[in-house]
C-alpha positions as CSV (number, residue, x, y, z in Angstrom):
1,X,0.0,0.0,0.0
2,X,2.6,2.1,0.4
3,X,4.7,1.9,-2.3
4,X,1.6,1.7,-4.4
5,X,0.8,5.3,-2.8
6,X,4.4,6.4,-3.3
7,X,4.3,6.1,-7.2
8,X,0.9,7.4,-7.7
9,X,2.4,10.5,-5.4
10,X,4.9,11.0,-8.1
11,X,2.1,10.7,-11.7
12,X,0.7,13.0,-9.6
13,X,3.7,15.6,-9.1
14,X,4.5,15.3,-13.0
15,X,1.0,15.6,-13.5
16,X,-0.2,18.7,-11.4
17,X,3.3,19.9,-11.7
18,X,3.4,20.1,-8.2
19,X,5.6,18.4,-5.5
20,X,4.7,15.7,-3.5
21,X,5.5,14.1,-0.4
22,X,4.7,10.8,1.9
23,X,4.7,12.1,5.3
24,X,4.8,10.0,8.6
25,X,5.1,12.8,11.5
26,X,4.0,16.6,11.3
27,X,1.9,16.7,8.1
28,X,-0.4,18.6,7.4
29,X,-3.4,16.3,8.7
30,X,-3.8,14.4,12.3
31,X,-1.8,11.0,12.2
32,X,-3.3,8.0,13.5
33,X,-1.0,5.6,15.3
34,X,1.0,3.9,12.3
35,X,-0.6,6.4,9.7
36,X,0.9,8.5,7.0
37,X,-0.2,11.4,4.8
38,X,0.2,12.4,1.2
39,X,0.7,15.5,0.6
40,X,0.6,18.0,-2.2
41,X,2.7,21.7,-1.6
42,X,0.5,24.3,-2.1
43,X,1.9,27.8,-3.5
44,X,4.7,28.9,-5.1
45,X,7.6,26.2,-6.1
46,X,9.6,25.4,-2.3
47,X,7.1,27.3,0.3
48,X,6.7,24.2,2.3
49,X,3.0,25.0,2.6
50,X,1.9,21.2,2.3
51,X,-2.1,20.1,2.3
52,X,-3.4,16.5,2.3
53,X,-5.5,16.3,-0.8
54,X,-8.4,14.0,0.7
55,X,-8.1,16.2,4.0
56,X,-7.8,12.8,5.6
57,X,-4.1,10.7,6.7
58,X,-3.9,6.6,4.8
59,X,-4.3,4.1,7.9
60,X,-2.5,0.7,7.7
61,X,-3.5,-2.2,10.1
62,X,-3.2,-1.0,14.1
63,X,0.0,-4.1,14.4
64,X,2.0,-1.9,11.8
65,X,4.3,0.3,12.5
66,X,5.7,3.1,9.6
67,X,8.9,4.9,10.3
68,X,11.1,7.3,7.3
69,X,14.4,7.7,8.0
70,X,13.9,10.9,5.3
71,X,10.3,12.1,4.0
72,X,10.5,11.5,0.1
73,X,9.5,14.7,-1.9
74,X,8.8,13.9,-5.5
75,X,9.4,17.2,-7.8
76,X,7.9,18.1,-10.9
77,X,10.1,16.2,-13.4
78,X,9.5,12.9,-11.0
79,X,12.8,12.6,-9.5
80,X,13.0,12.8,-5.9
81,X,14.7,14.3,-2.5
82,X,15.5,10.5,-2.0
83,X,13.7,8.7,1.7
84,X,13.0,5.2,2.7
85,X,9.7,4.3,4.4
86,X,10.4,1.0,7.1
87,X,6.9,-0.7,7.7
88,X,7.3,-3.5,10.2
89,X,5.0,-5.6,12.3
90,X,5.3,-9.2,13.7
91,X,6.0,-10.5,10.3
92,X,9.1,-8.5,9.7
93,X,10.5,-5.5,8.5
94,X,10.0,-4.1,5.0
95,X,11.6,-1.2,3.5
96,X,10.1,1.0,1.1
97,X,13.2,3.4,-0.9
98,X,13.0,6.1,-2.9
99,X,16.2,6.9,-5.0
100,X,16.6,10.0,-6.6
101,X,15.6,8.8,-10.1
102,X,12.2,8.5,-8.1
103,X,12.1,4.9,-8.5
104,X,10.0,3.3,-5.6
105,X,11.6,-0.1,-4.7
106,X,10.1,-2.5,-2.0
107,X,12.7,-4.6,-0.3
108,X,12.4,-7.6,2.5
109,X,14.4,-6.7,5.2
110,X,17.2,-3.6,3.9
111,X,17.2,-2.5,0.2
112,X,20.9,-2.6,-0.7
């Protein structure tokens, strides 16, 4: 679910020619425990004035937990201020990483 979210975040940013970004902790909407937000910046180009386009954060399962060791922020042209995403829960540990090409790669465990 999340790295299904991650690369319809970045059509979107080459779409609306906007940036985008997934956000686990001070977004722009409430957080449940284990949520995350999507966000598009509103304004000019780097104003850091992000809104949540259903007005509403994603929720996962209450067992999983989301951490991002960097927020990835897609740009206009798709590439990205490279992030991974860790979801874990009693199954294991999964890492979701952005590169800067904006290529969204799900990995078991560490992506190398």
């Amino acid at each position: 679910q999340v790295a299904g979210d991650l690369r319809l975040a970045r059509q979107r940013a080459v779409t609306l020619k906007k940036r985008f970004r997934l956000c686990v902790s001070s977004c722009a909407v409430a957080l449940p425990p284990g949520g995350y937000s999507v966000e598009r910046e509103e304004g000019v180009l780097g104003s850091n004035n992000w809104v949540n386009e259903v007005g509403v954060a994603n929720r996962v399962p209450p067992d999983v937990i989301i951490t991002a060791s960097a927020m990835p922020i897609f740009t206009l042209m798709g590439t990205a201020a490279a992030g991974t995403v860790t979801v874990s829960n009693l199954l294991g540990v999964f890492e979701v990483a952005v590169a800067q090409s904006g290529r969204v790669q799900v990995c078991d465990g560490v992506c190398p």
